[in-house]
C-alpha positions as CSV (number, residue, x, y, z in Angstrom):
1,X,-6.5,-22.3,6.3
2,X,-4.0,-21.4,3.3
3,X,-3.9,-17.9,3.7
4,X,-3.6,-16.7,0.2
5,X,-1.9,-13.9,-1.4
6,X,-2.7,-11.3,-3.8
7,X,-0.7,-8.2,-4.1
8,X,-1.5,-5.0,-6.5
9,X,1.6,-2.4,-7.0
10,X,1.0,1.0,-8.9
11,X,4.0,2.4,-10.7
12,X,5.5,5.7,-11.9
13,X,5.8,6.2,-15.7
14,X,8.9,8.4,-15.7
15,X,10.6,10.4,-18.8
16,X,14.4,8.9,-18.4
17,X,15.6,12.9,-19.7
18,X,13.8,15.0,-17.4
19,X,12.7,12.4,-15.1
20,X,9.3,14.2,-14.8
21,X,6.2,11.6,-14.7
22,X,4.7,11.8,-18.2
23,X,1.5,10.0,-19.9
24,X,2.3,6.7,-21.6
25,X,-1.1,7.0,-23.9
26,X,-1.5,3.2,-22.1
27,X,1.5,2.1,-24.6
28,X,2.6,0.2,-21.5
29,X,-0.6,-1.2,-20.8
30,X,-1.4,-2.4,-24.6
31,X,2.0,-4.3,-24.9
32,X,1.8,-5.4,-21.3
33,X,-1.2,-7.1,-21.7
34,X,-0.3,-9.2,-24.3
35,X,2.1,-11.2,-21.9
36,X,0.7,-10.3,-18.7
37,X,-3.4,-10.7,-19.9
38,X,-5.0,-9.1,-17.2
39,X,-2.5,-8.7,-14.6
40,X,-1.7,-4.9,-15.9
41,X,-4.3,-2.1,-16.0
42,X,-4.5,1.5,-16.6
43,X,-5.0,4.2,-13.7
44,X,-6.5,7.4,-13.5
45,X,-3.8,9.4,-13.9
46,X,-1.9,8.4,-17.2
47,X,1.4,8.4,-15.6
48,X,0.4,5.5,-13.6
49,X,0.7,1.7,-14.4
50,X,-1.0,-0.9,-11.8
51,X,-0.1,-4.6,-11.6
52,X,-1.7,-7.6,-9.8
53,X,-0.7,-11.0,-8.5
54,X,-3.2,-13.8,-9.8
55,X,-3.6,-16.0,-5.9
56,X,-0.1,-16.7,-4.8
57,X,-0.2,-20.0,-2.8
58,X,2.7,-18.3,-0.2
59,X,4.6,-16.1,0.0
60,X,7.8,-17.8,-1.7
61,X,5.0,-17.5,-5.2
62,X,4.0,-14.2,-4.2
63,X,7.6,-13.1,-4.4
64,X,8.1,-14.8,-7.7
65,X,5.0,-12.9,-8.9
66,X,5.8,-9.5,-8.1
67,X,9.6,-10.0,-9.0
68,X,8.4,-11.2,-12.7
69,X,5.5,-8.3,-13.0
70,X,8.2,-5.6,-12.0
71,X,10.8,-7.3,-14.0
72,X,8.2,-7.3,-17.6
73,X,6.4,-3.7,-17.4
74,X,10.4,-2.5,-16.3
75,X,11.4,-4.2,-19.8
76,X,8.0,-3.6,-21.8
77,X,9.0,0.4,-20.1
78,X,12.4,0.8,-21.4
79,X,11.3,-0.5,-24.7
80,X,9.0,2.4,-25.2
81,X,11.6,4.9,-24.2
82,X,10.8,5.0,-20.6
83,X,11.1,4.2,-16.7
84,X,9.3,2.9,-14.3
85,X,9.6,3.8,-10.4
86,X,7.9,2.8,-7.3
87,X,7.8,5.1,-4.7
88,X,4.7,6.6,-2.9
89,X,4.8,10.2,-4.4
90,X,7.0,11.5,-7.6
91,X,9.8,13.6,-6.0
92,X,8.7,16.7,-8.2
93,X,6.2,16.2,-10.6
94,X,2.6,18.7,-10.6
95,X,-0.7,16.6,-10.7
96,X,-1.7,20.1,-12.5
97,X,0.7,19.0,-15.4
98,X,-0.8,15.2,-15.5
99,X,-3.4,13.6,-18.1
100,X,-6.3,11.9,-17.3
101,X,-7.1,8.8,-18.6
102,X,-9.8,8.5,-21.1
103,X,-12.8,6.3,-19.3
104,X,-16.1,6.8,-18.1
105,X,-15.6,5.8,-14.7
106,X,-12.3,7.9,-14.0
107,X,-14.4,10.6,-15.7
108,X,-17.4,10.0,-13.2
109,X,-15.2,10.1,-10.1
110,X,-13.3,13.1,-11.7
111,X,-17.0,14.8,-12.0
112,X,-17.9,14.1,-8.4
113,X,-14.5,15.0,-6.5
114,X,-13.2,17.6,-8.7
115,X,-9.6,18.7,-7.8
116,X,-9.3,16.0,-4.7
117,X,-9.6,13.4,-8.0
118,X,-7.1,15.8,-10.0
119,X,-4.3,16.0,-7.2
120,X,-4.5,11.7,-6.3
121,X,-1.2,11.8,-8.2
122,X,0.0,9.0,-5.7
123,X,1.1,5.2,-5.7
124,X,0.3,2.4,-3.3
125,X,0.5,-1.4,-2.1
126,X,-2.2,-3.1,-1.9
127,X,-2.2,-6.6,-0.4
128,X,-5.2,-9.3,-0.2
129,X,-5.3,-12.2,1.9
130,X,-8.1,-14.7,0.9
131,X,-10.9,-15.0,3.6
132,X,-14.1,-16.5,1.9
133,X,-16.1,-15.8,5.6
134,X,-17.2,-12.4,5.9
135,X,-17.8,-12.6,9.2
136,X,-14.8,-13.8,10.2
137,X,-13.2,-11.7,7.8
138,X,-14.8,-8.7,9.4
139,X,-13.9,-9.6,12.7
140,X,-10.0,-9.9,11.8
141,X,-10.3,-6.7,10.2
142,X,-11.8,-4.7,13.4
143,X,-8.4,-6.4,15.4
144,X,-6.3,-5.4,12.6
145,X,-6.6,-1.9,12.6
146,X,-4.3,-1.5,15.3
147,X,-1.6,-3.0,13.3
148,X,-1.9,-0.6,10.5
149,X,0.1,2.0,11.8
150,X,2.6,-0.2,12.2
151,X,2.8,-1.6,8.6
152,X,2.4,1.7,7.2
153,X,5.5,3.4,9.3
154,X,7.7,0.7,7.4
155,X,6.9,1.2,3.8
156,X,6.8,5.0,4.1
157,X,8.3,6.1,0.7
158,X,6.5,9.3,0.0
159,X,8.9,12.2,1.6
160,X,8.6,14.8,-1.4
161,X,5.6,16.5,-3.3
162,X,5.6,18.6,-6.2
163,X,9.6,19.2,-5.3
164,X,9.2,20.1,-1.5
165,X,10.4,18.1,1.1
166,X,6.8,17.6,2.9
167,X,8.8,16.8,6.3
168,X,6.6,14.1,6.1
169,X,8.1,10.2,5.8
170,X,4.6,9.5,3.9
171,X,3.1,12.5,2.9
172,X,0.8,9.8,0.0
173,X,-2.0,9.2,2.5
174,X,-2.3,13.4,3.3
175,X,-3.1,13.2,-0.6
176,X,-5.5,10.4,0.0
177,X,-7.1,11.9,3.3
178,X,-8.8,14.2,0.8
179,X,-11.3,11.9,-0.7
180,X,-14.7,10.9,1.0
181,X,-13.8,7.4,3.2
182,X,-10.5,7.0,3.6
183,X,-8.7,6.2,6.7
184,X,-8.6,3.6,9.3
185,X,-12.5,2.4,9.7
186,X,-14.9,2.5,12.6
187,X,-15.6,-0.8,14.3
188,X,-18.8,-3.1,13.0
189,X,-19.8,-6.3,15.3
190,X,-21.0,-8.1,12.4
191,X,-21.0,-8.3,8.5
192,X,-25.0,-7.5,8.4
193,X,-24.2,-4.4,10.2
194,X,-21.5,-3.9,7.4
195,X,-23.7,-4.6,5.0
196,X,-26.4,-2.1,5.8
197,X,-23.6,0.3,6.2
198,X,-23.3,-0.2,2.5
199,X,-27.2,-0.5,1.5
200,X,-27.7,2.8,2.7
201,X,-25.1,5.0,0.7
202,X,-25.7,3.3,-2.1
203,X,-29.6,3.9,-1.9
204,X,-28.7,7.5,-0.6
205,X,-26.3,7.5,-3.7
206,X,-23.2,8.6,-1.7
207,X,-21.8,5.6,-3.8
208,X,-22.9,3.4,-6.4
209,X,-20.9,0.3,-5.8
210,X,-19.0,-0.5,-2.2
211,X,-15.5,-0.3,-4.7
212,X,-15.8,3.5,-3.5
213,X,-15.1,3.0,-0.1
214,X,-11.6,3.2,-0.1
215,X,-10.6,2.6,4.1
216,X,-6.7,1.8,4.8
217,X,-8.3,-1.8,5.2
218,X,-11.7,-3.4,3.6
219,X,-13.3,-6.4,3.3
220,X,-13.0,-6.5,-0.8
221,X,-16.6,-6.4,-2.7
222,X,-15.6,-8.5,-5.3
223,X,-12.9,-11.0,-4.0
224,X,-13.4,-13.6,-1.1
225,X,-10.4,-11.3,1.0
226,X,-9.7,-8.8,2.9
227,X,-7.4,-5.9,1.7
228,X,-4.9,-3.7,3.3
229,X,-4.2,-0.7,1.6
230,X,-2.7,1.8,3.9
231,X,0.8,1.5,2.4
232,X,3.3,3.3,0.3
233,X,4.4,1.2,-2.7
234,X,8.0,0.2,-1.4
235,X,10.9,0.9,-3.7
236,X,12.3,-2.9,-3.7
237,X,10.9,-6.2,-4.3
238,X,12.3,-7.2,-1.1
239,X,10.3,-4.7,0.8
240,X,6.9,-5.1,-0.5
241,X,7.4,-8.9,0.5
242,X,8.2,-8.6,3.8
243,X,5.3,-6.3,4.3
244,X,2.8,-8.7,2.3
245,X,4.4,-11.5,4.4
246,X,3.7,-9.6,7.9
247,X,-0.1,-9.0,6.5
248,X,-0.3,-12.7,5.8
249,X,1.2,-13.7,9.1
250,X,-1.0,-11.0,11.2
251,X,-4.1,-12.4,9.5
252,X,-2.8,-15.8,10.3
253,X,-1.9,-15.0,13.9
254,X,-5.4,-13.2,14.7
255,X,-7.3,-15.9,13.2
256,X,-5.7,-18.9,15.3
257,X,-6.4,-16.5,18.3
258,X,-10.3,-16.8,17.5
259,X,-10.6,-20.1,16.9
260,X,-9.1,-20.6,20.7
261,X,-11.4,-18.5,21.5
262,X,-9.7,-15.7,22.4
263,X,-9.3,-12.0,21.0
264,X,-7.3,-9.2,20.7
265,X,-8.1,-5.5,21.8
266,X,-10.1,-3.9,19.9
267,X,-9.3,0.1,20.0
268,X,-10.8,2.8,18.8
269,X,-10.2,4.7,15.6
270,X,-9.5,7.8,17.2
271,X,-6.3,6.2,19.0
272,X,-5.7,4.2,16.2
273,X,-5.2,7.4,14.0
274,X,-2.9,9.0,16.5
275,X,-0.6,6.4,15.5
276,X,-1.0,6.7,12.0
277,X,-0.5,10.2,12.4
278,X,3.4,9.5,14.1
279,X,3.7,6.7,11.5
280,X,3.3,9.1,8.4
281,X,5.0,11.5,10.0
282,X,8.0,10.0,11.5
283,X,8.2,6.7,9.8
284,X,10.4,4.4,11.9
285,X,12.1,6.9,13.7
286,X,9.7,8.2,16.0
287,X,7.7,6.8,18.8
288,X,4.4,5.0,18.7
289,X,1.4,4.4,21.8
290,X,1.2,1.1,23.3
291,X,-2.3,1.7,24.0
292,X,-2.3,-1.4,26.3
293,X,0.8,0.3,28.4
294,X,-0.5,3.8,27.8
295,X,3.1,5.1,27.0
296,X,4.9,5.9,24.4
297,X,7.8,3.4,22.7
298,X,9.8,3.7,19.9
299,X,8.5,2.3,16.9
300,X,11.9,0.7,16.0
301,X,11.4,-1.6,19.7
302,X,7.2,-1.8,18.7
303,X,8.2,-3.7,15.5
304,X,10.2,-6.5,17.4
305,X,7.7,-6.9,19.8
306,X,5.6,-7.4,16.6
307,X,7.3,-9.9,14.8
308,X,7.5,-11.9,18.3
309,X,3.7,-11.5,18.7
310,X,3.8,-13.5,15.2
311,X,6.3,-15.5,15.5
312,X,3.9,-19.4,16.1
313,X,2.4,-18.8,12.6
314,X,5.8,-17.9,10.6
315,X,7.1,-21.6,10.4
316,X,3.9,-22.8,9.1
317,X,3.7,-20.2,6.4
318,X,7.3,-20.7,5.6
319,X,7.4,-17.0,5.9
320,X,10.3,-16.6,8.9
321,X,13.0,-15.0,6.3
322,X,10.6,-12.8,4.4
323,X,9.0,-11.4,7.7
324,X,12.6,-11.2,9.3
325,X,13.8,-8.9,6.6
326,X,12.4,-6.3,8.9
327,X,15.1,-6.2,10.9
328,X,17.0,-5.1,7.8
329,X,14.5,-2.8,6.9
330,X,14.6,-1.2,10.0
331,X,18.6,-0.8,9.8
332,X,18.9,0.3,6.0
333,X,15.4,2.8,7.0
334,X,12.6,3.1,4.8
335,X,12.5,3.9,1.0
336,X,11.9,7.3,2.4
337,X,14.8,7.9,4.5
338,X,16.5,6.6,1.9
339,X,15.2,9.1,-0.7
340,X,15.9,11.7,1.7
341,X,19.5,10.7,1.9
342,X,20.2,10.8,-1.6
343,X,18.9,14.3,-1.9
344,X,20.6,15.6,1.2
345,X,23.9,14.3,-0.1
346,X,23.3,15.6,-3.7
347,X,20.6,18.2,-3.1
348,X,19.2,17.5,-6.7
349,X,15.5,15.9,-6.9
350,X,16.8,14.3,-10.4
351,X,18.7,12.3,-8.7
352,X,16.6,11.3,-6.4
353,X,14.2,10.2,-9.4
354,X,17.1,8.3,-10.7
355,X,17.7,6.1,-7.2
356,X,13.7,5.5,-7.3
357,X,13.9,4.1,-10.3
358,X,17.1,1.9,-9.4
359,X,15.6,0.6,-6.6
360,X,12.4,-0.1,-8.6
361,X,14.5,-2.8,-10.6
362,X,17.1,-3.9,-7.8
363,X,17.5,-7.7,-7.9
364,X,15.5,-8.4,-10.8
């Protein structure tokens, strides 16, 4: 198995004067397009700019990809007179304040969930690891949700909204909680089971196409992968690769466990979710359940033991460094302790804008 990569980033359009997020009447996307074809694409809001991967071989091409992606819409940006920044949340911004974009579909989904639509004024990661069996693919899904918590504590970058501090190290997903399936997902025991799952909202017309089921992990509809989507968009390069490099691995990892024939836990959602709950909340810094223990342990110690439980696939994925940037992850603390630094030592949320959008472009 190869393991394959995609990864999807969604981007802040920022004013570089005020620093406020501010419509781009899909300038970006138009120029963009021209050199990037279809990697760029428009979002809901028009303050937001989302780019994909095509399938990255490993990670060394995935981090190629994203590097060139953030280093063109950064330039096509600046050419047009503005900034781009990743981070989960804009430090001050009001969805109230923020255009739609023209399009039937946003305008459908804006028609069903009214102001929960409105008020999505957020930014994510999404990474896709190719898995053309669905059962299979379903099955690594069920053991991956207790992992999510984890990968979401480390790319918390979401600590203000609509210029409070939330107290929250990713208060994104509290925006996202909002609309109809979201979350970590219940447990199937197979892909037919899945499947009817689907069949029935779509002839109840709770959806009209399984794109609208939008868990912190899904099997895609479209693509031969499954998707994790519980993350903040990390402020660096660096960052978004070591988390699409831990993905990769854990996929690898819980797949070589099946084919010995053996599994991992499966645990339920409701325990699941009290981690997510610590891991929004606390980010790195606070404490996590080892459901296996039944204690608590710091998350900081939980992500070693992680990267350990990985540790037989990294070589063959010639993914050790990536995945052991962690470790300096967890020293420098996430893009939202970060954040929260730079206003604490300046108290201004314009600055804060302004270290987003360095980080956004760091290394290029």
């Amino acid at each position: 198995m190869k393991f394959t990569l995609g990864i999807e980033e969604e981007y802040q359009v920022i004013d570089p004067v005020t620093r406020e997020l501010v419509s781009h009447d899909q300038k970006i996307v138009t120029e963009a397009t021209k050199v990037l074809d279809d990697q760029v694409k428009a979002e809901m809001h028009q303050a937001v700019v989302e780019v994909g991967t095509n399938i990255c071989e490993n990670i060394a091409d995935a981090k190629k990809q994203v590097t060139h992606l953030r280093k063109s819409i950064s330039g096509i940006a600046n050419n047009l007179g503005f900034k781009i920044g990743a981070a989960g949340t804009h430090p001050f911004s009001k969805w109230e304040t923020q255009l739609i974009t023209p399009n039937p579909r946003y305008e459908e989904i804006v028609n069903e969930l009214q102001d929960t639509a409105r008020s999505n004024l957020i930014f994510g990661l999404h990474v896709h690891v190719g898995m053309a069996d669905k059962d299979m693919a379903l099955h690594l899904v069920n053991a991956m949700r207790y992992f999510l918590p984890h990968l979401y504590a480390l790319s918390t970058n979401s600590p203000f909204w609509e210029g409070r501090n939330t107290g929250f190290k990713s208060y994104r997903s509290k925006v996202f909680d909002k609309f109809p399936r979201t979350g970590i997902p219940g447990v199937f025991d197979n892909y037919a089971q899945y499947e009817n799952y689907v069949n029935l909202l779509v002839k109840t017309k709770c959806i009209d196409n399984p794109k609208k089921i939008w868990w912190d992990i899904r099997i895609h509809p479209i693509f031969p992968t499954l998707e994790v989507r519980i993350c903040d968009v990390p402020l660096t390069v660096d960052e978004t690769i070591c988390i699409a490099a831990l993905i990769q691995a854990l996929v690898a990892k819980l797949y070589k466990l099946r084919t010995q024939n053996l599994n991992f836990m499966v645990y339920h959602r409701a325990l699941i979710n009290e981690n997510k709950w610590r891991a929004g909340r606390y980010g790195i810094d606070g404490k996590m359940i080892d459901f296996g223990l039944e204690k608590e342990i710091e998350t900081k110690l939980l992500m070693h033991e992680f990267v350990a439980f990985l540790d037989d696939v990294l070589d063959d994925l010639g993914s050790r460094k990536e995945v052991e940037y962690i470790f300096k992850m967890l020293e420098n603390g996430t893009g939202a302790d970060r954040q929260l630094k730079v206003y604490e030592q300046t108290k201004d949320l314009t600055k804060v804008v302004d270290y987003i959008t360095e980080q956004t472009i760091l290394g290029l």
